[in-house]
Every structure is written in structure tokens, then in C-alpha cells.
Backbone as JSON Lines, residues from 0, in Angstrom:
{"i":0,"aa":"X","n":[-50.29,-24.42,-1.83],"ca":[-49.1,-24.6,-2.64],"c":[-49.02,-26.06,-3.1]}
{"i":1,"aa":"X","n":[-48.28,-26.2,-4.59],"ca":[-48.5,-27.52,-5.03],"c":[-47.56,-28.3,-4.76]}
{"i":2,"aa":"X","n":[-47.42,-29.49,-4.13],"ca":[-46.3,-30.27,-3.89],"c":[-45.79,-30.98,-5.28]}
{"i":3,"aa":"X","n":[-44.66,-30.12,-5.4],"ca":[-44.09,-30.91,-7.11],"c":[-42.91,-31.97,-6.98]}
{"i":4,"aa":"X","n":[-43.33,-33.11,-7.26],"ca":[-42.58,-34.03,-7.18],"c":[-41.14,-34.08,-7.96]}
{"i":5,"aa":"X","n":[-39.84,-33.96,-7.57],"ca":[-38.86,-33.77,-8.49],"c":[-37.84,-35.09,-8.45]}
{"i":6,"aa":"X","n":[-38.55,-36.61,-8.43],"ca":[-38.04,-37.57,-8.03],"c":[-37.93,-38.35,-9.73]}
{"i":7,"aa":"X","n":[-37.11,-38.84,-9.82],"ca":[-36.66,-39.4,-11.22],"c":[-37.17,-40.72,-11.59]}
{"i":8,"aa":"X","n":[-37.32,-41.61,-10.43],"ca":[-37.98,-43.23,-10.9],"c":[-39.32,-42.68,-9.85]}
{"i":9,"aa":"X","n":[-40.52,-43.39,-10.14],"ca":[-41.24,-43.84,-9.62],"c":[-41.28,-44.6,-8.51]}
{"i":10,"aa":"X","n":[-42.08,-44.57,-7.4],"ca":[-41.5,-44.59,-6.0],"c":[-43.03,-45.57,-5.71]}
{"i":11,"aa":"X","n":[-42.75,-46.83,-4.76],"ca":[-43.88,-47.55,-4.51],"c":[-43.37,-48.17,-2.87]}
{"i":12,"aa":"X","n":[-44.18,-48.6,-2.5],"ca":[-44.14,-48.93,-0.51],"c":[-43.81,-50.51,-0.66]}
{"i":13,"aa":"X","n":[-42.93,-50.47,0.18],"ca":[-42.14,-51.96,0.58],"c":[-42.4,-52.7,2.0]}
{"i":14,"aa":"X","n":[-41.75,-53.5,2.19],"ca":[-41.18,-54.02,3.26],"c":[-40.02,-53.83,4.42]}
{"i":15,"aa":"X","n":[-39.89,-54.55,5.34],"ca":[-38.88,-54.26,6.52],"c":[-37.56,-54.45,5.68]}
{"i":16,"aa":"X","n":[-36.41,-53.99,5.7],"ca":[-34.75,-54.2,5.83],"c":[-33.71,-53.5,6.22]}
{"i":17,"aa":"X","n":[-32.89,-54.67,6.75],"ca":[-32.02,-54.9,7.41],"c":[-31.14,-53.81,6.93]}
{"i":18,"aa":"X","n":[-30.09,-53.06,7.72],"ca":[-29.42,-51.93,7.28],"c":[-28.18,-52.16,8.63]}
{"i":19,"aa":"X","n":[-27.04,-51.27,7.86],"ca":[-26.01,-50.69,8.68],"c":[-25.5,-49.52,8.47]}
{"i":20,"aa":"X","n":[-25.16,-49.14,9.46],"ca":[-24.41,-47.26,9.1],"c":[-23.4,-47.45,9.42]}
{"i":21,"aa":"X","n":[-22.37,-46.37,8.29],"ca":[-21.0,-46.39,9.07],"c":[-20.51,-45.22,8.34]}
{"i":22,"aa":"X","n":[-19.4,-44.59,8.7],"ca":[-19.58,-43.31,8.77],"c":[-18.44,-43.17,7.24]}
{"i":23,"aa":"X","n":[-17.64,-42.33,7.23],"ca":[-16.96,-42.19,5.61],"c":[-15.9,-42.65,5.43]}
{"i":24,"aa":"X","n":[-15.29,-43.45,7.05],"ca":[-14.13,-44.22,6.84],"c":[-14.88,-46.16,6.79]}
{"i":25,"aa":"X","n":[-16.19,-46.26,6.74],"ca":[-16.55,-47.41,6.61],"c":[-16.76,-47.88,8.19]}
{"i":26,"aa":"X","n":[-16.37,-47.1,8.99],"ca":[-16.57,-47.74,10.6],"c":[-18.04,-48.07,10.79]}
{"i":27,"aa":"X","n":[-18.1,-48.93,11.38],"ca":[-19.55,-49.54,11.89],"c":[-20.03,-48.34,12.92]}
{"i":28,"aa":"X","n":[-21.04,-47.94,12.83],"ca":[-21.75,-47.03,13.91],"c":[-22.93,-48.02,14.69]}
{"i":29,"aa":"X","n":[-23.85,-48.26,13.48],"ca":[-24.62,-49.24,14.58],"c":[-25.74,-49.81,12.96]}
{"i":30,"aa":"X","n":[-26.61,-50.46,13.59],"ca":[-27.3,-51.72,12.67],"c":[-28.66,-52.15,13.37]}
{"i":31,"aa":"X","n":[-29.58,-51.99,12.73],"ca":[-30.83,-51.96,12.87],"c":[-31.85,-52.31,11.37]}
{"i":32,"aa":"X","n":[-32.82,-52.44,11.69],"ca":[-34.0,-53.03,10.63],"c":[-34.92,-51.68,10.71]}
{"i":33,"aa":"X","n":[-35.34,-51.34,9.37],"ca":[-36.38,-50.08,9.29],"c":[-37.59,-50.81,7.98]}
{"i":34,"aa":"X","n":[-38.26,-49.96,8.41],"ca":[-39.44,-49.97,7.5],"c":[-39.44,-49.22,6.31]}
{"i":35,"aa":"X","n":[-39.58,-49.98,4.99],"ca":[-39.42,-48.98,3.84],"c":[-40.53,-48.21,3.75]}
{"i":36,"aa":"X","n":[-40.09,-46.77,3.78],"ca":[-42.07,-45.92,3.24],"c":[-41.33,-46.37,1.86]}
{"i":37,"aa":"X","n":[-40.9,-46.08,0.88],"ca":[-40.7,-45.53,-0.42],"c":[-39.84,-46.4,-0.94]}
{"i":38,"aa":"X","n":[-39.47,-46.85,-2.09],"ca":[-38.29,-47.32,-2.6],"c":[-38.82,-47.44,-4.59]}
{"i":39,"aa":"X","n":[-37.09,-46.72,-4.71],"ca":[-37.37,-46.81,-6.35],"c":[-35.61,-46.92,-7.03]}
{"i":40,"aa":"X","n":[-35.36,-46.79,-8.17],"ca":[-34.19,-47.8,-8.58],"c":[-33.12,-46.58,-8.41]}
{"i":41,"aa":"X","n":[-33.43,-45.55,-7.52],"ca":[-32.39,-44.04,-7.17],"c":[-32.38,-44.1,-5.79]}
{"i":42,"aa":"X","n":[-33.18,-44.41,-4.99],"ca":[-33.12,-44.23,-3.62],"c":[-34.34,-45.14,-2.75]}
{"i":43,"aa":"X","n":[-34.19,-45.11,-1.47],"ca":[-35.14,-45.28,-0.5],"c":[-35.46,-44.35,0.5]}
{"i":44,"aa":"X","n":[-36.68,-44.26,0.92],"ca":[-36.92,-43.99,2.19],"c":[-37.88,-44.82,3.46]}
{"i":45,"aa":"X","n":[-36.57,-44.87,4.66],"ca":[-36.98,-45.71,5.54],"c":[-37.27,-45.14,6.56]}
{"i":46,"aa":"X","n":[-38.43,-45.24,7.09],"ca":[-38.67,-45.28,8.42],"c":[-37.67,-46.06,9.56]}
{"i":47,"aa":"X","n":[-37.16,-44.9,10.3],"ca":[-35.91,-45.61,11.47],"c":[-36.15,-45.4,13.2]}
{"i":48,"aa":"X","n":[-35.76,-45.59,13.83],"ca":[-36.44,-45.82,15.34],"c":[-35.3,-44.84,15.76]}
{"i":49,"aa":"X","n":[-34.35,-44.21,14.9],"ca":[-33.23,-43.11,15.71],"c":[-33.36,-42.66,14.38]}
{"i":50,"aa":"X","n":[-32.43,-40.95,14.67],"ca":[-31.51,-39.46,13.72],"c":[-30.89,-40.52,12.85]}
{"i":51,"aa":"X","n":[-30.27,-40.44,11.59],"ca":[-29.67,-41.07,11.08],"c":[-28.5,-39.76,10.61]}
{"i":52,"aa":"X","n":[-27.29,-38.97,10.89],"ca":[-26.96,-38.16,10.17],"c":[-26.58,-37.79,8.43]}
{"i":53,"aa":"X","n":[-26.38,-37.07,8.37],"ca":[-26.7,-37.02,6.8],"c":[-25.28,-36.96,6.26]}
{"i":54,"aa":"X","n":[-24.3,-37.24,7.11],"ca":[-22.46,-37.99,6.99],"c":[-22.37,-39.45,6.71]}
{"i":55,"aa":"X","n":[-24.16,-40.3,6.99],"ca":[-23.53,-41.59,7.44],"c":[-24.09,-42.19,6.16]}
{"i":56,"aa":"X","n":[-23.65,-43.17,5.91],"ca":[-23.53,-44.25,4.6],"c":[-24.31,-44.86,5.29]}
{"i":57,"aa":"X","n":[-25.66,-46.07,4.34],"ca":[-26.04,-47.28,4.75],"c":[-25.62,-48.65,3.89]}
{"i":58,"aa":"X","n":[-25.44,-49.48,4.48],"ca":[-25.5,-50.49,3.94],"c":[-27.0,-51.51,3.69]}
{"i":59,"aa":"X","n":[-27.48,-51.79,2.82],"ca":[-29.87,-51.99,3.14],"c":[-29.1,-53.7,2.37]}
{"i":60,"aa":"X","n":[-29.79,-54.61,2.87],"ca":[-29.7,-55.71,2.67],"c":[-31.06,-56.22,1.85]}
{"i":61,"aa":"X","n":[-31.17,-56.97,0.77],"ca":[-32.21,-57.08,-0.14],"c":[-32.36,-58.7,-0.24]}
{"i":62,"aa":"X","n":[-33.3,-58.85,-0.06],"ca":[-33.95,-60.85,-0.18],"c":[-34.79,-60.63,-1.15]}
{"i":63,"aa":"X","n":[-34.12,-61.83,-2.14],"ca":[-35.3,-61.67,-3.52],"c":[-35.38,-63.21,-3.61]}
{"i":64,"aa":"X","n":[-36.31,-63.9,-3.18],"ca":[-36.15,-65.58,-3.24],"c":[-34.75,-65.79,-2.64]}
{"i":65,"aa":"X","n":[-33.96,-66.86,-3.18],"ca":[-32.71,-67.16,-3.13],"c":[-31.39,-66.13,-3.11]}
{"i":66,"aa":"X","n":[-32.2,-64.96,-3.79],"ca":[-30.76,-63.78,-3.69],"c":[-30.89,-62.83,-2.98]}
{"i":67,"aa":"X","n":[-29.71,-62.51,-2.29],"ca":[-29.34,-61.87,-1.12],"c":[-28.59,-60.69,-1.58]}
{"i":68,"aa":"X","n":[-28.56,-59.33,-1.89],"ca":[-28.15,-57.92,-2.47],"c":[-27.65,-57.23,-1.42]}
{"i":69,"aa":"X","n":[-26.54,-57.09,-1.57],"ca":[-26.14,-55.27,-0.57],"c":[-26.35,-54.39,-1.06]}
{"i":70,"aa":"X","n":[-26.95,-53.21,-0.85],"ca":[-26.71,-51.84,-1.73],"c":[-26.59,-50.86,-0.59]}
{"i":71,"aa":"X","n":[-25.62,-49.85,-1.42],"ca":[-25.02,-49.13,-0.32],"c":[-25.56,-47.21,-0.87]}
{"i":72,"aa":"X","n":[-25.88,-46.72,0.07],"ca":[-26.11,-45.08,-0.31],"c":[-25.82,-44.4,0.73]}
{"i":73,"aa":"X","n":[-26.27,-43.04,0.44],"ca":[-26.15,-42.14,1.25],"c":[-27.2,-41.41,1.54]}
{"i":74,"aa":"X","n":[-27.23,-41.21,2.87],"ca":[-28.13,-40.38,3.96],"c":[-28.23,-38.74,3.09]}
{"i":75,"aa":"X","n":[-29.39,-38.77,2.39],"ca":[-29.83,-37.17,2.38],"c":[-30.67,-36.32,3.06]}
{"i":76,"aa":"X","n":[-31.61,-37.38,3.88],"ca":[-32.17,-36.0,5.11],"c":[-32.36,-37.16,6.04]}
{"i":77,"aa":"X","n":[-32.88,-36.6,6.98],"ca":[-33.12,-37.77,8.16],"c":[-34.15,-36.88,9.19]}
{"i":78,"aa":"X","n":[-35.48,-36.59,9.28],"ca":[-36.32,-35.86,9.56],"c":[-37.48,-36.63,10.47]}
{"i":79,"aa":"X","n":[-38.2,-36.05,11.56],"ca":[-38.94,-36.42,12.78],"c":[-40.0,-36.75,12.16]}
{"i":80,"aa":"X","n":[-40.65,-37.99,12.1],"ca":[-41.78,-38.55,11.63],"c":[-42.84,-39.04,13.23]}
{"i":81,"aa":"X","n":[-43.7,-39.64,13.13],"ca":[-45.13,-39.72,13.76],"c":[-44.63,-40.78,14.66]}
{"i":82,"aa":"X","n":[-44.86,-40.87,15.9],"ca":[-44.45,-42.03,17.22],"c":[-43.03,-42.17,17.21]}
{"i":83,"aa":"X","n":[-42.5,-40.94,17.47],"ca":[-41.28,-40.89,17.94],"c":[-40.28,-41.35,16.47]}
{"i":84,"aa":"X","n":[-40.36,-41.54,15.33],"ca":[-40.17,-42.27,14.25],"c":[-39.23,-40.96,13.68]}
{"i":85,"aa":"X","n":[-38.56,-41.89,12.7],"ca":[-37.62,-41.4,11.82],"c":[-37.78,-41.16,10.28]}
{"i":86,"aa":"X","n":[-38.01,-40.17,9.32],"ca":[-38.06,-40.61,8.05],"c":[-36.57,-40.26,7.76]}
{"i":87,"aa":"X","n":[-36.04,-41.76,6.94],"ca":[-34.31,-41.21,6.15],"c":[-34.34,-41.75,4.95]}
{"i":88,"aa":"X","n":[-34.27,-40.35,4.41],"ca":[-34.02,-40.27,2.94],"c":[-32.49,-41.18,2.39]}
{"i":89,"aa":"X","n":[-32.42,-42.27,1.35],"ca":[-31.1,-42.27,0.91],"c":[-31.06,-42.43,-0.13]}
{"i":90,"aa":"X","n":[-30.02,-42.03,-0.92],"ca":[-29.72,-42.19,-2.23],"c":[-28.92,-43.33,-2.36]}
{"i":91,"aa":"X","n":[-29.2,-44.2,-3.56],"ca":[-28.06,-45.39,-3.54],"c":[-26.94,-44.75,-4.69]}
{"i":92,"aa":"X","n":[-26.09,-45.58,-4.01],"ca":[-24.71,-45.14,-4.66],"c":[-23.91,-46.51,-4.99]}
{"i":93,"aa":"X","n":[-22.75,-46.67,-6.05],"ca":[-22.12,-47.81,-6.09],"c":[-22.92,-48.73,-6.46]}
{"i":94,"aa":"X","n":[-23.98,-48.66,-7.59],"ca":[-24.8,-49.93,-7.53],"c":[-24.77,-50.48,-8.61]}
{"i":95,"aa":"X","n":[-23.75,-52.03,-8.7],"ca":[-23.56,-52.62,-9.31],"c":[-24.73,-52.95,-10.33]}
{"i":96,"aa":"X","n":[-24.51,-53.26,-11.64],"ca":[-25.59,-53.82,-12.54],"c":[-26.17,-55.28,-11.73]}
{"i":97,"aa":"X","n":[-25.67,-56.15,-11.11],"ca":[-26.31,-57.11,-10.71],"c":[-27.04,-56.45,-9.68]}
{"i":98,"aa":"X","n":[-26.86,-55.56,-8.91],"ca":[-27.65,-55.27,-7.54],"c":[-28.66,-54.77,-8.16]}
{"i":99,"aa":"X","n":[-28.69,-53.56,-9.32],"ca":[-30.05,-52.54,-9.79],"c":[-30.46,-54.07,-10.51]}
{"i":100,"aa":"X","n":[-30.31,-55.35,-11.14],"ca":[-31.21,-56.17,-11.74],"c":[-32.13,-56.64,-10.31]}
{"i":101,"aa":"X","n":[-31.66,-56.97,-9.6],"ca":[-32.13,-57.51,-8.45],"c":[-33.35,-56.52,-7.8]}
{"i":102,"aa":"X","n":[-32.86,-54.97,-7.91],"ca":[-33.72,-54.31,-7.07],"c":[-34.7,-54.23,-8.0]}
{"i":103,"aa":"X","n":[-34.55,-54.16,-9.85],"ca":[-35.66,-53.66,-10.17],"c":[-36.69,-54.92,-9.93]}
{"i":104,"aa":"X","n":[-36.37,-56.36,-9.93],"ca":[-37.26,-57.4,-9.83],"c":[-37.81,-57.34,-8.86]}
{"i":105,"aa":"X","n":[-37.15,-56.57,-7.41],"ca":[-37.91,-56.34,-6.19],"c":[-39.01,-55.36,-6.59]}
{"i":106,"aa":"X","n":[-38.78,-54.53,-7.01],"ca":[-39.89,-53.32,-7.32],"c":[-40.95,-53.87,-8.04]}
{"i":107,"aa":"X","n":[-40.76,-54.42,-9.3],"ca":[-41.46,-55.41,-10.06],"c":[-42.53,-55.88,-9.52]}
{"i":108,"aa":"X","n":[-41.98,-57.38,-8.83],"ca":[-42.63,-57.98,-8.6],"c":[-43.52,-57.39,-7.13]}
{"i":109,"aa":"X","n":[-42.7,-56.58,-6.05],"ca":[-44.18,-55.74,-5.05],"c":[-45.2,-54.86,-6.01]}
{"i":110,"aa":"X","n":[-44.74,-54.32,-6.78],"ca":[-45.85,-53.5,-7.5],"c":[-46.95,-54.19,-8.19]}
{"i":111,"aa":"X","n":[-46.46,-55.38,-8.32],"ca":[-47.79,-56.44,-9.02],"c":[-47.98,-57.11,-7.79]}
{"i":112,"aa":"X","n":[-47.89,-56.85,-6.74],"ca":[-48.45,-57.33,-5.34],"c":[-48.11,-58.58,-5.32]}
{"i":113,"aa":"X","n":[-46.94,-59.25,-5.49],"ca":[-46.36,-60.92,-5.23],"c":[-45.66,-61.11,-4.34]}
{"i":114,"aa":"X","n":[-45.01,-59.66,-3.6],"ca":[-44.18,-60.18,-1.99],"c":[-45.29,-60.38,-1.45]}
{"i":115,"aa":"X","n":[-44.49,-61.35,-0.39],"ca":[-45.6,-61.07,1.1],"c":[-45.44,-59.7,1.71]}
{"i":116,"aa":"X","n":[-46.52,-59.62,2.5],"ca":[-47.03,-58.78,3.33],"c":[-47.76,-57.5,2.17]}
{"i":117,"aa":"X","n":[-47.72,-57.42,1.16],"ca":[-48.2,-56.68,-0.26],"c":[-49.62,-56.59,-0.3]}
């Protein structure tokens, strides 16, 4: 069977960030650093060291040189990956025109291999 991709931006492999969950009244649940598998200008997916439920909001923190981005989404699956690992799907939501300028320069510039660790 053919795996048909039904994803809207183009999707390329990142780096570690910083994240928080909190649930739909904004309460802090807890805060941890994941590994991006995926990221594109609709969503991410991070590799997480716990379940993430699919109620909880993240907050993903973004370093681009000098600028520092919040972007905030929502948990659409959160599924058992390889060494005990987490894959969580999120969709971003609320994303200001300055935050999507910021993320697309992040995407940008990893896809032409100029972050570290790239």
C-alpha cells in the first residue's frame, strides 16, 4: 500500500526545542526539550521522552541568531516511537506574521544546511 502524503508545506529535519504544555485553560502541566523529526510552516513533529495528550497545547520556543519566537499549537497525535520515545504531532496555531517570518527563515536557512548541527 502507498503511503500518500496529505501534508500541505513541505516538511525537512531540525534541531532540539524547548517546549511547554498546558492544558485549555493555559495551566502549566510540565516543560521539557524534544527533538524535531519534522518541521514545516503548518506544524511540527517532535520526538518527546513522555504521552503528550492530544487536549494539551504546546508552547516550542525558536532561536534564530538574535531572535527568540514562541509559537504555540496543538497536539494532534502523540504515538510510541523507538527507545521508549515519543512521536507528537502538532499543528501550529495563533501564528503571528512575525513568528511564520521567523520560522520560515528557520526552515530556509536548515534546508540550505547553515544551522549548526545540519
Amino acid at each position: 500500500m502507498k503511503n500518500e502524503n496529505k501534508r500541505r508545506h513541505k516538511r525537512i529535519d531540525s534541531l532540539n526545542l524547548s517546549y511547554i504544555c498546558v492544558d485549555e485553560n493555559d495551566v502549566l502541566i510540565r516543560q521539557s526539550m524534544g527533538r524535531t523529526l519534522n518541521v514545516s510552516e503548518s506544524g511540527i513533529c517532535l520526538e518527546t521522552h513522555f504521552a503528550i495528550d492530544t487536549s494539551t497545547f504546546l508552547t516550542l520556543t525558536i532561536a534564530l541568531a538574535d531572535t527568540l519566537v514562541e509559537i504555540r499549537g496543538k497536539v494532534i497525535y502523540c504515538r510510541p516511537a523507538e527507545s521508549d520515545m515519543f512521536e507528537t504531532g502538532v499543528e501550529f496555531i495563533d501564528l503571528s506574521q512575525s513568528s511564520l517570518a521567523v520560522l520560515k527563515e528557520f526552515i530556509t536557512l536548515f534546508n540550505d544546511g547553515e544551522l549548526a548541527g545540519n
